[in-house]
Biopython code that builds the backbone (N, CA, C, O; Angstrom):
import numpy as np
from Bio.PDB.StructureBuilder import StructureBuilder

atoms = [
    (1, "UNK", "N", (-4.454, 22.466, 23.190)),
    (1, "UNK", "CA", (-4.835, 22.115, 21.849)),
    (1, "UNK", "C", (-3.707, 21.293, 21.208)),
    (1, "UNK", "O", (-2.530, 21.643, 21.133)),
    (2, "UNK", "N", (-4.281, 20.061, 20.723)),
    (2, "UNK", "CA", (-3.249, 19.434, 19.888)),
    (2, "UNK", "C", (-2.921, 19.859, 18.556)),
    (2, "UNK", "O", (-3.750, 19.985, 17.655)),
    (3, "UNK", "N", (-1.074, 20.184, 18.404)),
    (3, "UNK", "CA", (-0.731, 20.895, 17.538)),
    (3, "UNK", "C", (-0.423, 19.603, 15.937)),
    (3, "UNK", "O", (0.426, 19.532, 15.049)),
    (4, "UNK", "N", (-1.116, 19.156, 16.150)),
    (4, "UNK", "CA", (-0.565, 17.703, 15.188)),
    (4, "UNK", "C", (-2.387, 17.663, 14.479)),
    (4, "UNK", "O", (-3.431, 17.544, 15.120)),
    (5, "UNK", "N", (-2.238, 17.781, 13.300)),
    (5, "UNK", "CA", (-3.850, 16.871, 12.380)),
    (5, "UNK", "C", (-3.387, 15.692, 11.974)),
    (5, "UNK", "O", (-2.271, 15.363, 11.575)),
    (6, "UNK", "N", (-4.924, 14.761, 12.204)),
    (6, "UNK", "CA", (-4.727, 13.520, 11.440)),
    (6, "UNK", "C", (-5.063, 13.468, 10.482)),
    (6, "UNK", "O", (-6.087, 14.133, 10.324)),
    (7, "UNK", "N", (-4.620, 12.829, 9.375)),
    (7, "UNK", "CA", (-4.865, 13.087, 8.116)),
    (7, "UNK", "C", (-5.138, 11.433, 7.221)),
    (7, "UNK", "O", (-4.614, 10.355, 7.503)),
    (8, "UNK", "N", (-5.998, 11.696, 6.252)),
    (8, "UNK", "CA", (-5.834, 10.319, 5.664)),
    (8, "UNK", "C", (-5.271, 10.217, 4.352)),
    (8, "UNK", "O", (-5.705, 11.095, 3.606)),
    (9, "UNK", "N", (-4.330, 9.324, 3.748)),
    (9, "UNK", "CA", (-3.644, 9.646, 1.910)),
    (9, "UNK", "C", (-4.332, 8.669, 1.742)),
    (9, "UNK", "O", (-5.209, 8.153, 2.436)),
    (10, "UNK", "N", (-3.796, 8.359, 0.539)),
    (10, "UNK", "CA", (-4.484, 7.428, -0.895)),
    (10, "UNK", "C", (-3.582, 7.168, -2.152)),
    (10, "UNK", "O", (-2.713, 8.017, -2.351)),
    (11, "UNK", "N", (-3.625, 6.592, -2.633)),
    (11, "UNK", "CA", (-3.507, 6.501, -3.674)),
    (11, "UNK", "C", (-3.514, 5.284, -4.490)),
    (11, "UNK", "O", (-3.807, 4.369, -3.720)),
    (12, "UNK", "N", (-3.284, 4.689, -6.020)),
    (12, "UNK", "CA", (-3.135, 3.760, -6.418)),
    (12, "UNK", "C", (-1.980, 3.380, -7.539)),
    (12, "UNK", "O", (-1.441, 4.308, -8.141)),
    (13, "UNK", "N", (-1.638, 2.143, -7.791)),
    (13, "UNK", "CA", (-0.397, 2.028, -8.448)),
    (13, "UNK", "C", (-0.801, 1.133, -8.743)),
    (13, "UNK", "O", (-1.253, 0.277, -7.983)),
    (14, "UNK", "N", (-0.721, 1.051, -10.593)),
    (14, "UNK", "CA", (-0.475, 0.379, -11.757)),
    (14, "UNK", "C", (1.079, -0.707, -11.825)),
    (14, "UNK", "O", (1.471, -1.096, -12.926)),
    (15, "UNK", "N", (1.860, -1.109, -10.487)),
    (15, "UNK", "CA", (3.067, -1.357, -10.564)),
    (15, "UNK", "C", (2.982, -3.052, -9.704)),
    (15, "UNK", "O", (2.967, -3.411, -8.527)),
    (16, "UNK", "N", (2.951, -3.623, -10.793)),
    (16, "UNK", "CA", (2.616, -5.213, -10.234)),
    (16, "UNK", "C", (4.566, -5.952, -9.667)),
    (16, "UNK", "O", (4.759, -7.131, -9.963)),
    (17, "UNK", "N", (5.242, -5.516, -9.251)),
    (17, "UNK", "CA", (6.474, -5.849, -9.004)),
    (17, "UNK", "C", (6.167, -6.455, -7.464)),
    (17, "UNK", "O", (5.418, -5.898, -6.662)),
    (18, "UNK", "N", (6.853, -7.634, -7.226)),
    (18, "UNK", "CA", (7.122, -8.269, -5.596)),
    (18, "UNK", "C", (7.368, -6.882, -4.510)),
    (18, "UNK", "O", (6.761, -6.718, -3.451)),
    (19, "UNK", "N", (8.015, -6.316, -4.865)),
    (19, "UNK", "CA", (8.405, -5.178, -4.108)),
    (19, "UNK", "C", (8.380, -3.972, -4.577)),
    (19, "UNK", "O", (9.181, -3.597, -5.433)),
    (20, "UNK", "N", (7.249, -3.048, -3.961)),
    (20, "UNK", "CA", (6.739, -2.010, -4.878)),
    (20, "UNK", "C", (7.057, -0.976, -3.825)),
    (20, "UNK", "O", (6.251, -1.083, -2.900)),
    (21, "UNK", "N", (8.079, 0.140, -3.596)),
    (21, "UNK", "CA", (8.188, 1.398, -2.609)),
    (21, "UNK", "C", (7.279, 2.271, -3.217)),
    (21, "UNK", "O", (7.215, 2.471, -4.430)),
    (22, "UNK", "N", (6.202, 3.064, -1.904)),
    (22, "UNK", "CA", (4.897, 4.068, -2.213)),
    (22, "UNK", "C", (5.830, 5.189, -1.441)),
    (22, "UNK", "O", (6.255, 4.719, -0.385)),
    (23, "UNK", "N", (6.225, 6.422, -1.660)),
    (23, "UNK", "CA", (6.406, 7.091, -1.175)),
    (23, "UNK", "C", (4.968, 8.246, -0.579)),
    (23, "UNK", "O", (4.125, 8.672, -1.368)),
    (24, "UNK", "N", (4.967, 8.552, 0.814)),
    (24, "UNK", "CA", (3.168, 9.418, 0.868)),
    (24, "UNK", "C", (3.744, 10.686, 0.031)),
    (24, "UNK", "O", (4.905, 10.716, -0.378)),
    (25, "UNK", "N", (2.948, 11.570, -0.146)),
    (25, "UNK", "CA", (2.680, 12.919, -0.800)),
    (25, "UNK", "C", (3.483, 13.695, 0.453)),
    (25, "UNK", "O", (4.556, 14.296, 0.412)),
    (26, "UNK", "N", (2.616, 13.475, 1.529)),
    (26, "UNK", "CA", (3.296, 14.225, 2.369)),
    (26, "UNK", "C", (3.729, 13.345, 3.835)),
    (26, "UNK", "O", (2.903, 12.584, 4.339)),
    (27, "UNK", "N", (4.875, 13.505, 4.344)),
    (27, "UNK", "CA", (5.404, 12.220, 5.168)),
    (27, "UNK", "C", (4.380, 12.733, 6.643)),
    (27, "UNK", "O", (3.955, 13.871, 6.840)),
    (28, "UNK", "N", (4.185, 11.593, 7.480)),
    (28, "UNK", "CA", (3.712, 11.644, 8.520)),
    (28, "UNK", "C", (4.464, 11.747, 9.749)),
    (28, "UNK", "O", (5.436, 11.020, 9.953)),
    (29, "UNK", "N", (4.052, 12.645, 10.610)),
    (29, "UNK", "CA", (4.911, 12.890, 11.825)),
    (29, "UNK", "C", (4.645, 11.111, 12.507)),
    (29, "UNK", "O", (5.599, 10.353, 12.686)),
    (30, "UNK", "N", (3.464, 10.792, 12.748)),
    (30, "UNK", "CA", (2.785, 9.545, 13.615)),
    (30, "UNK", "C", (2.152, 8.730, 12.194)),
    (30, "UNK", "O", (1.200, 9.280, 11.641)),
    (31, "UNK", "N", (2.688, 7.403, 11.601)),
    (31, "UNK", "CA", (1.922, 6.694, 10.969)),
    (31, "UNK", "C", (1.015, 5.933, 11.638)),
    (31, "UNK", "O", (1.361, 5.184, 12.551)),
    (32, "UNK", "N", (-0.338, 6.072, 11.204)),
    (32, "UNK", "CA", (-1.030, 4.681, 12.451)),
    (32, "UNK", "C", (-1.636, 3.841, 11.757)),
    (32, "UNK", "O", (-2.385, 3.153, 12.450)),
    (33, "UNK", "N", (-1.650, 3.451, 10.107)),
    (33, "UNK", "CA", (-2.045, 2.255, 9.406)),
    (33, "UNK", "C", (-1.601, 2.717, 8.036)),
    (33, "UNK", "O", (-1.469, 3.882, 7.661)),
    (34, "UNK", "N", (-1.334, 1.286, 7.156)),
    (34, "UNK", "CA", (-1.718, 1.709, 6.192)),
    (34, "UNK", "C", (-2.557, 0.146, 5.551)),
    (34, "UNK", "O", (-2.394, -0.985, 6.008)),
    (35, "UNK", "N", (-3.442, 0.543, 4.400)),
    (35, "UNK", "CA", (-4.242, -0.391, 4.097)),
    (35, "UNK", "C", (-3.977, -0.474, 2.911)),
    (35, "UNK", "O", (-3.881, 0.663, 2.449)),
    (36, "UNK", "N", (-3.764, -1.424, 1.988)),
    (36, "UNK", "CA", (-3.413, -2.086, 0.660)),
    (36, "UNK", "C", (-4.878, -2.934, 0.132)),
    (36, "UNK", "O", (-5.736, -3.424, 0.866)),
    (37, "UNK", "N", (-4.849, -2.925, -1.072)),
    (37, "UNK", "CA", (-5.944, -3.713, -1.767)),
    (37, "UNK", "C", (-5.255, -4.073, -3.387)),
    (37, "UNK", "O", (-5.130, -3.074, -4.097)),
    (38, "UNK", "N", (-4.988, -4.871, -3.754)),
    (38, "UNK", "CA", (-4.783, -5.707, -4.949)),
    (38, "UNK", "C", (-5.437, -5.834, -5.854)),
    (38, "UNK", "O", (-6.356, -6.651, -5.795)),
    (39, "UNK", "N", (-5.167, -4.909, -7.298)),
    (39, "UNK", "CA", (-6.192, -5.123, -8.842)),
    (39, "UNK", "C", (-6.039, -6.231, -9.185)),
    (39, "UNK", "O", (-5.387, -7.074, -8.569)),
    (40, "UNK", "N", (-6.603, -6.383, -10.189)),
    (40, "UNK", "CA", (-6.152, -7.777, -10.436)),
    (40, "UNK", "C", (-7.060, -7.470, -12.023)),
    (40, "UNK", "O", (-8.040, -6.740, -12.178)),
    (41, "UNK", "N", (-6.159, -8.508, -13.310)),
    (41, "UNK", "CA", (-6.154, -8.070, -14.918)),
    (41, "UNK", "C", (-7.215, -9.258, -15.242)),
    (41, "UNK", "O", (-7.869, -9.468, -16.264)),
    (42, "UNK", "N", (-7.132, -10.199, -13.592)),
    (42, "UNK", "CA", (-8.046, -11.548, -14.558)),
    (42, "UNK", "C", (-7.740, -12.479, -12.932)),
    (42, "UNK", "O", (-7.017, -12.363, -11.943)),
    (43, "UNK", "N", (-8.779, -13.386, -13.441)),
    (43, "UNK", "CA", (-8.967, -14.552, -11.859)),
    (43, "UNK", "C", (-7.482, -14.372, -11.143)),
    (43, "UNK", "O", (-6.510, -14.378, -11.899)),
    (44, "UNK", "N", (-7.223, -14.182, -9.468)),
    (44, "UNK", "CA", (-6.229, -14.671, -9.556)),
    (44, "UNK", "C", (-5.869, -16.108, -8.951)),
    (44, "UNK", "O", (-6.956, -16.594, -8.640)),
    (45, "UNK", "N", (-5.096, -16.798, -8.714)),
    (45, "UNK", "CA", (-4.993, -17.924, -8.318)),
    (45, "UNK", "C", (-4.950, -18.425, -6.863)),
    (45, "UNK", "O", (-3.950, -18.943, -6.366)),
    (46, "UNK", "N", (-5.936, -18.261, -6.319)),
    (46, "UNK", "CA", (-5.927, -18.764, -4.733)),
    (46, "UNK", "C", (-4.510, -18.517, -4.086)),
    (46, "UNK", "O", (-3.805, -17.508, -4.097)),
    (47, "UNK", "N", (-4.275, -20.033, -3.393)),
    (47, "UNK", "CA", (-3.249, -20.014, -2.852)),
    (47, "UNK", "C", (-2.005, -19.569, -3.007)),
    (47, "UNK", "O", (-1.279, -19.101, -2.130)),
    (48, "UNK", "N", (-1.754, -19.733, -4.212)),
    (48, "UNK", "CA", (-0.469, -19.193, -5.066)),
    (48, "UNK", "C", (-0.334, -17.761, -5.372)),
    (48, "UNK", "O", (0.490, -17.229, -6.115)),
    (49, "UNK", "N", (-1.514, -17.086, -4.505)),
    (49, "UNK", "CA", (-1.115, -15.559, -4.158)),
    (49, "UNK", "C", (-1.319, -15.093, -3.034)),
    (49, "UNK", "O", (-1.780, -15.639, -2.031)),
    (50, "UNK", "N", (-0.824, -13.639, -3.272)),
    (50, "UNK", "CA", (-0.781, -12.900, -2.025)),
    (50, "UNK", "C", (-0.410, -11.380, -2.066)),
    (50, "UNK", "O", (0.426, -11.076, -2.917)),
    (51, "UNK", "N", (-0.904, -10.384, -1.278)),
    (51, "UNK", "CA", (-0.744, -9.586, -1.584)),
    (51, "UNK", "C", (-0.311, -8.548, 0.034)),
    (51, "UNK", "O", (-1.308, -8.774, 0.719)),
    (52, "UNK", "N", (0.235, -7.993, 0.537)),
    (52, "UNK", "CA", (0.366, -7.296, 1.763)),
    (52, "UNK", "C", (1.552, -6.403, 1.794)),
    (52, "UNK", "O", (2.490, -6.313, 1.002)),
    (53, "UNK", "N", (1.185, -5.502, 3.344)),
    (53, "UNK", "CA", (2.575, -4.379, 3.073)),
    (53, "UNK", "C", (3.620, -4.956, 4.241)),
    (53, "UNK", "O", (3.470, -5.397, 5.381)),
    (54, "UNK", "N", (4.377, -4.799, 3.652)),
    (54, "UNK", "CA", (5.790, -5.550, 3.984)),
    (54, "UNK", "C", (6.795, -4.830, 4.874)),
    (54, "UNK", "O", (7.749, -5.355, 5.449)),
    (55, "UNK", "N", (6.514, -3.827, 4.896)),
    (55, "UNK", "CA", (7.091, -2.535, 6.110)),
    (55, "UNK", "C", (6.441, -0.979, 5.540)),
    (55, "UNK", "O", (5.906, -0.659, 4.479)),
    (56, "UNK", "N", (6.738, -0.296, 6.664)),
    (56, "UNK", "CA", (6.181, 0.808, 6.441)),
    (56, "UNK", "C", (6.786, 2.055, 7.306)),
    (56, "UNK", "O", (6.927, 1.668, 8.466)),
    (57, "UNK", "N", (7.162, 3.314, 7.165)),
    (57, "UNK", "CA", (7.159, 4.093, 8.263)),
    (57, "UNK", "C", (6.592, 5.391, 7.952)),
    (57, "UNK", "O", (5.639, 5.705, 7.241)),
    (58, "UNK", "N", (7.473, 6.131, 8.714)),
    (58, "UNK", "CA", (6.405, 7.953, 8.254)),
    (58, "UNK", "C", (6.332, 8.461, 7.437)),
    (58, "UNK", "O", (5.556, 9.417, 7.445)),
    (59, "UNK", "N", (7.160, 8.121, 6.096)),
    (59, "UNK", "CA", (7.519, 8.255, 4.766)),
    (59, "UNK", "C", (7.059, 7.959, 3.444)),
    (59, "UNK", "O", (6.705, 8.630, 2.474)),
    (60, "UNK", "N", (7.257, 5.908, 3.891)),
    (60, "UNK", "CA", (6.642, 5.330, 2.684)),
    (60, "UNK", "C", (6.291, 3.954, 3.239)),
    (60, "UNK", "O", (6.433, 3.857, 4.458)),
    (61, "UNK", "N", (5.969, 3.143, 2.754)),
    (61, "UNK", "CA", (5.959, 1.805, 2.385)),
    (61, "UNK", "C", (6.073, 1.251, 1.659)),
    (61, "UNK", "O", (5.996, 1.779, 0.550)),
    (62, "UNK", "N", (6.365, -0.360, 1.760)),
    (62, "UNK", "CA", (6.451, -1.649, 1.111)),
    (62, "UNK", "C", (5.539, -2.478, 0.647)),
    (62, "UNK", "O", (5.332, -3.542, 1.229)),
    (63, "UNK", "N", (4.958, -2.176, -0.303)),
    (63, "UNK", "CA", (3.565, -3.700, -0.487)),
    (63, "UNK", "C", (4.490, -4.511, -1.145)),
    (63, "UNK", "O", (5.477, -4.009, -1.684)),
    (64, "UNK", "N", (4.304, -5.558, -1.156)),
    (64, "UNK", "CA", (4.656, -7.315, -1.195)),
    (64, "UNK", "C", (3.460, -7.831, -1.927)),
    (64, "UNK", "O", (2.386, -8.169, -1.430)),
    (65, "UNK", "N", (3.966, -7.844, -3.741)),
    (65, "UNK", "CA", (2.613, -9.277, -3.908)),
    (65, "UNK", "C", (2.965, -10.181, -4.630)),
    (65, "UNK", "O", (4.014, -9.847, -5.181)),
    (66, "UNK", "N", (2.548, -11.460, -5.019)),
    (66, "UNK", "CA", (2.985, -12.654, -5.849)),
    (66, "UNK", "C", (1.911, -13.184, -6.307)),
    (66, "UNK", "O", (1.003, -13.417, -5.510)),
    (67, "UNK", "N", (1.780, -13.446, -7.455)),
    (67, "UNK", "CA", (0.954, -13.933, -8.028)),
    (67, "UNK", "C", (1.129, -15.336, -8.945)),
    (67, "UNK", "O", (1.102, -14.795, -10.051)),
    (68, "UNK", "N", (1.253, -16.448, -9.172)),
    (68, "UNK", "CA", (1.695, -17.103, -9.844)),
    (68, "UNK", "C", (1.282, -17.276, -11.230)),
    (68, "UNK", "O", (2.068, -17.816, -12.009)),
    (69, "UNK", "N", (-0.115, -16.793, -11.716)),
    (69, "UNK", "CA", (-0.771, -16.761, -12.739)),
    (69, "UNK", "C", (-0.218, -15.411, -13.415)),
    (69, "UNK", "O", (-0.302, -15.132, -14.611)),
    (70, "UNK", "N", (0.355, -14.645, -12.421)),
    (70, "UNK", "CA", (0.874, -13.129, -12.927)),
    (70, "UNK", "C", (-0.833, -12.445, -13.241)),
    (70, "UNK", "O", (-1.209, -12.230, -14.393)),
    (71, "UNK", "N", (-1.615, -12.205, -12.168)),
    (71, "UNK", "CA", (-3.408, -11.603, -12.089)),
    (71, "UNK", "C", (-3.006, -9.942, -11.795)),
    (71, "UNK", "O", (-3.472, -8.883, -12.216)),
    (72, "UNK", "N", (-2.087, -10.233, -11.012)),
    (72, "UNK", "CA", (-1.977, -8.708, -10.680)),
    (72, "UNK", "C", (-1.900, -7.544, -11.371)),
    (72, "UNK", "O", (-1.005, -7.521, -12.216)),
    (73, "UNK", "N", (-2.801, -6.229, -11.229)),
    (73, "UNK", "CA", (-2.736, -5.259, -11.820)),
    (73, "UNK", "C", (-2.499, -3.751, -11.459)),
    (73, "UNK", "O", (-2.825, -2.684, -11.979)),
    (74, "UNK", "N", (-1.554, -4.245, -9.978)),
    (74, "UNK", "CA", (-1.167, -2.900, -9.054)),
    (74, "UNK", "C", (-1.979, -3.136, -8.175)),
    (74, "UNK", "O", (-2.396, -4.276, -7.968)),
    (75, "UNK", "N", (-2.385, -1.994, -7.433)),
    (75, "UNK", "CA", (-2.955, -2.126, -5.789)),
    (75, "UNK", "C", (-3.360, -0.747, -5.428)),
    (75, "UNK", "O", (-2.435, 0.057, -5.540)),
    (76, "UNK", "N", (-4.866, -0.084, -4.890)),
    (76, "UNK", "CA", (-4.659, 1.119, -4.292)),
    (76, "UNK", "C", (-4.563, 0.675, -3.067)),
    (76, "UNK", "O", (-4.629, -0.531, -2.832)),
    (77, "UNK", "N", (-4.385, 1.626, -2.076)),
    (77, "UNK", "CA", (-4.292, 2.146, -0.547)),
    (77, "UNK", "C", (-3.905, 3.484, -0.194)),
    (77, "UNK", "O", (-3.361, 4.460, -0.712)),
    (78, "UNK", "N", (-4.558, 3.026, 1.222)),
    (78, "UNK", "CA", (-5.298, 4.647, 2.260)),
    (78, "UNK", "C", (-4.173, 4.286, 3.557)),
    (78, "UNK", "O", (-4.104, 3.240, 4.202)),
    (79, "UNK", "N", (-3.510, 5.268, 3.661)),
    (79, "UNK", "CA", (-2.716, 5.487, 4.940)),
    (79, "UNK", "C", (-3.355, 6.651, 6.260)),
    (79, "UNK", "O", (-3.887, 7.733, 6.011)),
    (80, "UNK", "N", (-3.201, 6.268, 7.190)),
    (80, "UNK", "CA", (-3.828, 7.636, 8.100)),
    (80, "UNK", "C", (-2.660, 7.356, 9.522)),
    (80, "UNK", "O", (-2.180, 6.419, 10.159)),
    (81, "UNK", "N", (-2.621, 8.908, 9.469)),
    (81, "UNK", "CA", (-1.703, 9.530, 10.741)),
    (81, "UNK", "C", (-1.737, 10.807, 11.286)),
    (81, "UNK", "O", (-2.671, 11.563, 11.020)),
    (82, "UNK", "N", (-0.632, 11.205, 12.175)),
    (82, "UNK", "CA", (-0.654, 12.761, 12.146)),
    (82, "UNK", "C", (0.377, 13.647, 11.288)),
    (82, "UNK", "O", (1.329, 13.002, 10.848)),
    (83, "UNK", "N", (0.354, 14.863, 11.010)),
    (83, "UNK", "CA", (1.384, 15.319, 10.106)),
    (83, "UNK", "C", (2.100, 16.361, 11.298)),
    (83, "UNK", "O", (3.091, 17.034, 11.014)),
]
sb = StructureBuilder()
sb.init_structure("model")
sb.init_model(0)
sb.init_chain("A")
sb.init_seg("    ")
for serial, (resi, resn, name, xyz) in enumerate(atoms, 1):
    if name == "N":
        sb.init_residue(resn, " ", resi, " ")
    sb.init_atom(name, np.array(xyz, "f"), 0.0, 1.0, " ", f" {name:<3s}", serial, name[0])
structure = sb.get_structure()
């Protein structure tokens, strides 16, 4: 029997900064994704944005976003691993 559950987190953040640290609730023994999605306060500007996670390990991660119109309004995301 495998002594490890996989588990999935969540959450969302109101924190529109280039470099935003998510710490999980509870750290993961095995991270195996995490997925980011970008609010946004109003249109944002095509090319002149972007939004993604920038590193990550069993702990926390990095989302990375830029916006040039400044659209951004934080970001949720779902991480899944084992604990």
């Amino acid at each position: 029997m495998d002594s490890y559950r996989s588990i999935a987190q969540w959450g969302s953040s109101d924190v529109a900064n280039r470099d935003t640290t998510v710490t999980f609730p509870v750290a993961f023994s095995i991270l195996y994704s995490v997925v980011g999605a970008p609010k946004s306060s109003s249109n944002l500007n095509g090319s002149n944005s972007n939004f993604g996670i920038k590193s990550q390990n069993n702990r926390s991660f990095i989302a990375n976003m830029y916006d040039n119109g400044n659209g951004y309004a934080g970001f949720n995301w779902c991480a899944f691993g084992k604990v």
